[in-house]
C-alpha positions, -999 to +999 in steps of 0.1 A: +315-288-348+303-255-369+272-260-392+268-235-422+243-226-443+248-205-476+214-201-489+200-170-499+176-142-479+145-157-471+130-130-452+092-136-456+071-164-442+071-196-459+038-200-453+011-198-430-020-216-416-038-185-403-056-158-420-043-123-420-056-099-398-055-067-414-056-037-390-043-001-396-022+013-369-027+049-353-014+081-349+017+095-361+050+082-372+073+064-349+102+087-343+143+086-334+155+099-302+155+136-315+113+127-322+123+130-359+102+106-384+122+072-397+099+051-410+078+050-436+049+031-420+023+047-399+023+042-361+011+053-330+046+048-309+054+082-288+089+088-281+087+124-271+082+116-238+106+103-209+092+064-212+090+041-240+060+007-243+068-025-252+047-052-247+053-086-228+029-111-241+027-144-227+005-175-211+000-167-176-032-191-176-039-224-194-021-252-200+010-232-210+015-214-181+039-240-164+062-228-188+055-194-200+047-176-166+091-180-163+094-165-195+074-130-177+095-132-148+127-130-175+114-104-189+104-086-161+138-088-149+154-078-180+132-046-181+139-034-143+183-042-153+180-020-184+157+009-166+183+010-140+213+014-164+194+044-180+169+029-204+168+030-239+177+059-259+176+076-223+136+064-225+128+041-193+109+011-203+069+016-195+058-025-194+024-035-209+017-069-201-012-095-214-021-126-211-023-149-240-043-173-221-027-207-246-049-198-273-036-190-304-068-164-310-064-150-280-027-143-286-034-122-319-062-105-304-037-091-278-008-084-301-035-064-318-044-045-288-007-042-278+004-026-308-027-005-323-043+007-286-008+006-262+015+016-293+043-005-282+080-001-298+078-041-297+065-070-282+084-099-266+067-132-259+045-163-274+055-198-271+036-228-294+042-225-330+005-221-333+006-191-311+033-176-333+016-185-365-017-168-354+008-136-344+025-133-376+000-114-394-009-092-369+023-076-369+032-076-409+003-063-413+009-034-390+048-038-395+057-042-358+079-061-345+077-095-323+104-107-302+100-144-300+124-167-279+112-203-277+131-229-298+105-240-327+102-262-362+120-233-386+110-232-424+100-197-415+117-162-411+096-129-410+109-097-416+088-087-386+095-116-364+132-115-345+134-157-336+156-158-304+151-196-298+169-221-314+159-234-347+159-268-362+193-268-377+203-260-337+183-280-316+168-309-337+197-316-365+222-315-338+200-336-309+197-364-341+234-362-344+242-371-308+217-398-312+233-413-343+265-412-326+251-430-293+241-456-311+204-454-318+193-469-349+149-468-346+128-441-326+091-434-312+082-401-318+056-386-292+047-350-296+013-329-286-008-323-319-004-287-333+021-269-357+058-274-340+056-315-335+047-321-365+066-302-383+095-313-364+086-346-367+089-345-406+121-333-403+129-358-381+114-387-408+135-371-436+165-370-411+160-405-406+158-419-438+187-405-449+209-419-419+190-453-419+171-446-385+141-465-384+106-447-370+084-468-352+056-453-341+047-419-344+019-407-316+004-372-312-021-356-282-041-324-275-022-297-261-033-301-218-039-343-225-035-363-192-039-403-203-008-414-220-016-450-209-024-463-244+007-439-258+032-454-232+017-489-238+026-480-280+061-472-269+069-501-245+058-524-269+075-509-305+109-518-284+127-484-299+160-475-289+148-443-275+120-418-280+120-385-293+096-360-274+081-331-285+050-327-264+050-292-247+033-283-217+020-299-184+011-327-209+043-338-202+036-342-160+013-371-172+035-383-199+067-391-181+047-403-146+029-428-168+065-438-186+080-444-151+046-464-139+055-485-166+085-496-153+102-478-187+137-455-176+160-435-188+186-469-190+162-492-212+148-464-238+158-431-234+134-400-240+150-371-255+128-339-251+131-302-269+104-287-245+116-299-211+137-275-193+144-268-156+114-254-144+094-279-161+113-308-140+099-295-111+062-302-122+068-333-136+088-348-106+127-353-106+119-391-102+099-394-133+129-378-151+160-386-136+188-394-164+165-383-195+178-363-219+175-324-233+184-309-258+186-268-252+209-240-261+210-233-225+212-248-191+211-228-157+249-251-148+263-230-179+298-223-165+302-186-170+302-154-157+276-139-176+255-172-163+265-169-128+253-129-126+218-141-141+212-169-120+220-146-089+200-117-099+171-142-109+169-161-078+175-126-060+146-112-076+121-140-076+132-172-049+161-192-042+141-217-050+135-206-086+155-218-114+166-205-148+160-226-187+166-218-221+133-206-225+139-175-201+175-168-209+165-164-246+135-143-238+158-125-214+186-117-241+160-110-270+152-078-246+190-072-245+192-074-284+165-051-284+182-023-271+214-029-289+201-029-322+177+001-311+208+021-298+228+011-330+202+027-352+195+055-326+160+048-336+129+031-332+119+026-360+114-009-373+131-003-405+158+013-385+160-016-366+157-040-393+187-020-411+211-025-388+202-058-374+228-080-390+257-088-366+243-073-333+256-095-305+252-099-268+271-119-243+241-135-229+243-161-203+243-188-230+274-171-242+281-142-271+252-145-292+247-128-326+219-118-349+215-127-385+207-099-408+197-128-433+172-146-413+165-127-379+175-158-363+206-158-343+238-179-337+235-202-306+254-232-296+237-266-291+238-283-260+225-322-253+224-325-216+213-349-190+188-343-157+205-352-126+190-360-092+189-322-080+166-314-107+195-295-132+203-298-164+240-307-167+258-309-202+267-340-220+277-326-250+282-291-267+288-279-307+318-263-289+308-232-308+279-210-322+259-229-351+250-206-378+210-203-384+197-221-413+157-223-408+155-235-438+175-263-437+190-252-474+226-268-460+208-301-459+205-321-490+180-346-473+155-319-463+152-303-493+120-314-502+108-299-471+099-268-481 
């Protein structure tokens, strides 16, 4: 199945709930490999020297860490592969890493720092929508660029933003299809209370009107909240066919203990996440989650040899033990894209970059990916899958192909009152 879009360029944010931060960068222009001047915004970047900066930003405290701390060691890895195949532009990568500590304010404050004190070429990490959102700013502002590879909500495409993770049209739309076709006719929706469940969720209402899905219930909690009794007492008793998750976090560790507890499983309503992957399974108990569903754009049992490699140098790298999600391999091939669009514009400069953007691909462990000059979104194919008893993600059904990005759902009639 191949989902299309043919709406126009919406580069520029719909809108947003933060203010702008409005910081001028420093020192001189950012310069091509040859240290001649591309761009026609001031910035401190210095490529005259052997080593380039980018910044890794991500949770490595908080409640978000259980999920973002994998997303570091990605990138980490991705950094020491492309240093040891000769760099960028012949630069080796020099890696600045912060902490955004899962607070929105704390992740601007450090994309500040990152890009006006470190001069960074780009930065490659956030996670919640709200973290994003309190980004965005920062880096139009200073017209930098932001690497960001979790799935999220869409109705939103930067120019300064390059969105690696799935958006709705490739996760949600396609997760609601399977759903339709299982059978399902009513849903609970559970989600943690910020930006990227509840936009999803009225997505998910306008989805569901339109194919005669009945909603109900409709429960939010703080991100890090640990009593989901009076929640999982709402669900058991509004009888739905299933329940669609979209509580991030270790929020979901007391979530699906107190679903099992209940005597609730997989068999009698089945919970379909878009924030679960594999190395949250492990947190949360394999018990707790056995025969739930996912829906990703990547599991670590992708059969491929492009999957097999970064699985092996992974687990080489950081455990045996370890395992990979969609999370990582997005943040993983955003570095990847990085350096091919860079080396296509022999430059960079963002405008460079932005130029040449359209049509970059990479055959990333998920498969050949490719970037839309349109959007800054790339293709990915959807995957639904099921957790098995080892803890893995194993696929229950595929697009079969790439699904063209359509943020804002503009392909959709039923979601166009969306935006």
């Amino acid at each position: 199945m191949r989902l299309r879009t043919t709406g126009t360029k919406r580069l520029g944010v719909l809108s947003a709930a933060v203010s702008a931060i409005a910081l001028s960068a420093c020192g001189a222009q950012v310069a091509d490999a040859d240290s001649e001047s591309s761009s026609t915004s001031d910035s401190c970047v210095d490529t005259s020297g052997d080593t380039i900066a980018i910044g890794f930003l991500n949770s490595l405290s908080g409640t978000m860490a259980i999920s973002e701390q994998t997303v570091h060691d990605s990138l980490q890895l991705a950094a020491a592969e492309i240093n040891a195949d000769g760099g960028v532009l012949g630069h080796e990568l020099e890696i600045v890493t912060e902490d955004g500590q899962s607070d929105p304010a704390v992740f601007a404050e450090r994309a500040t720092k990152l890009i006006t004190s470190d001069c960074v070429a780009a930065v490659f990490g956030g996670w919640t929508s709200a973290s994003r959102q309190a980004m965005l700013p920062v880096f139009e502002s200073n017209d930098s660029l932001l690497f960001y590879p979790v799935q999220y909500e869409g109705l939103e495409a930067s120019p300064n933003i390059f969105y690696t993770g799935a958006t709705t049209n490739q996760q949600i739309v396609p997760a609601l299809d399977y759903m339709v076709e299982e059978g399902v006719e009513s849903l609970f929706l559970v989600g943690s209370d910020y930006v990227f469940p509840r936009t999803a969720n009225r997505i998910i209402n306008a989805y569901a009107e339109e194919h005669g899905i009945e909603i109900l219930g409709e429960e939010y909690a703080p991100l890090g909240h640990t009593d989901f009794s009076t929640i999982v007492n709402q669900v058991s008793a509004a009888g739905a066919d299933a329940v669609f998750n979209t509580l991030n976090g270790d929020s979901n560790v007391a979530f699906f203990r107190e679903y099992t507890n209940s005597g609730l499983s997989a068999e009698e309503m089945p919970v379909l996440s878009v924030s679960i992957a594999e190395e949250e399974i492990g947190g949360i108990g394999v018990e707790n989650v056995e025969g739930q569903l996912t829906a990703w754009n990547y599991y670590q049992t992708v059969d491929s040899p492009e999957n097999e490699a970064f699985v092996e140098a992974f687990q080489a790298e950081y455990g045996e033990d370890r395992v990979t999600s969609d999370p990582m391999e997005a943040a993983y091939t955003s570095l990847y894209l990085w350096r091919a669009m860079v080396e296509e514009a022999e430059s960079f400069a963002v405008e460079d970059i932005q130029a040449v953007a359209d049509g970059v691909t990479f055959d990333a462990p998920e498969g050949t990916v490719t970037v839309s000059g349109e959007n800054q979104h790339i293709w990915k194919t959807s995957l639904i899958g099921r957790i098995g008893p080892d803890g893995l993600i194993y696929t229950e059904w595929t697009s079969g192909e790439p699904i063209e990005p359509d943020p804002f759902l503009e392909g959709y009639d039923w979601a166009a009152d969306l935006s």
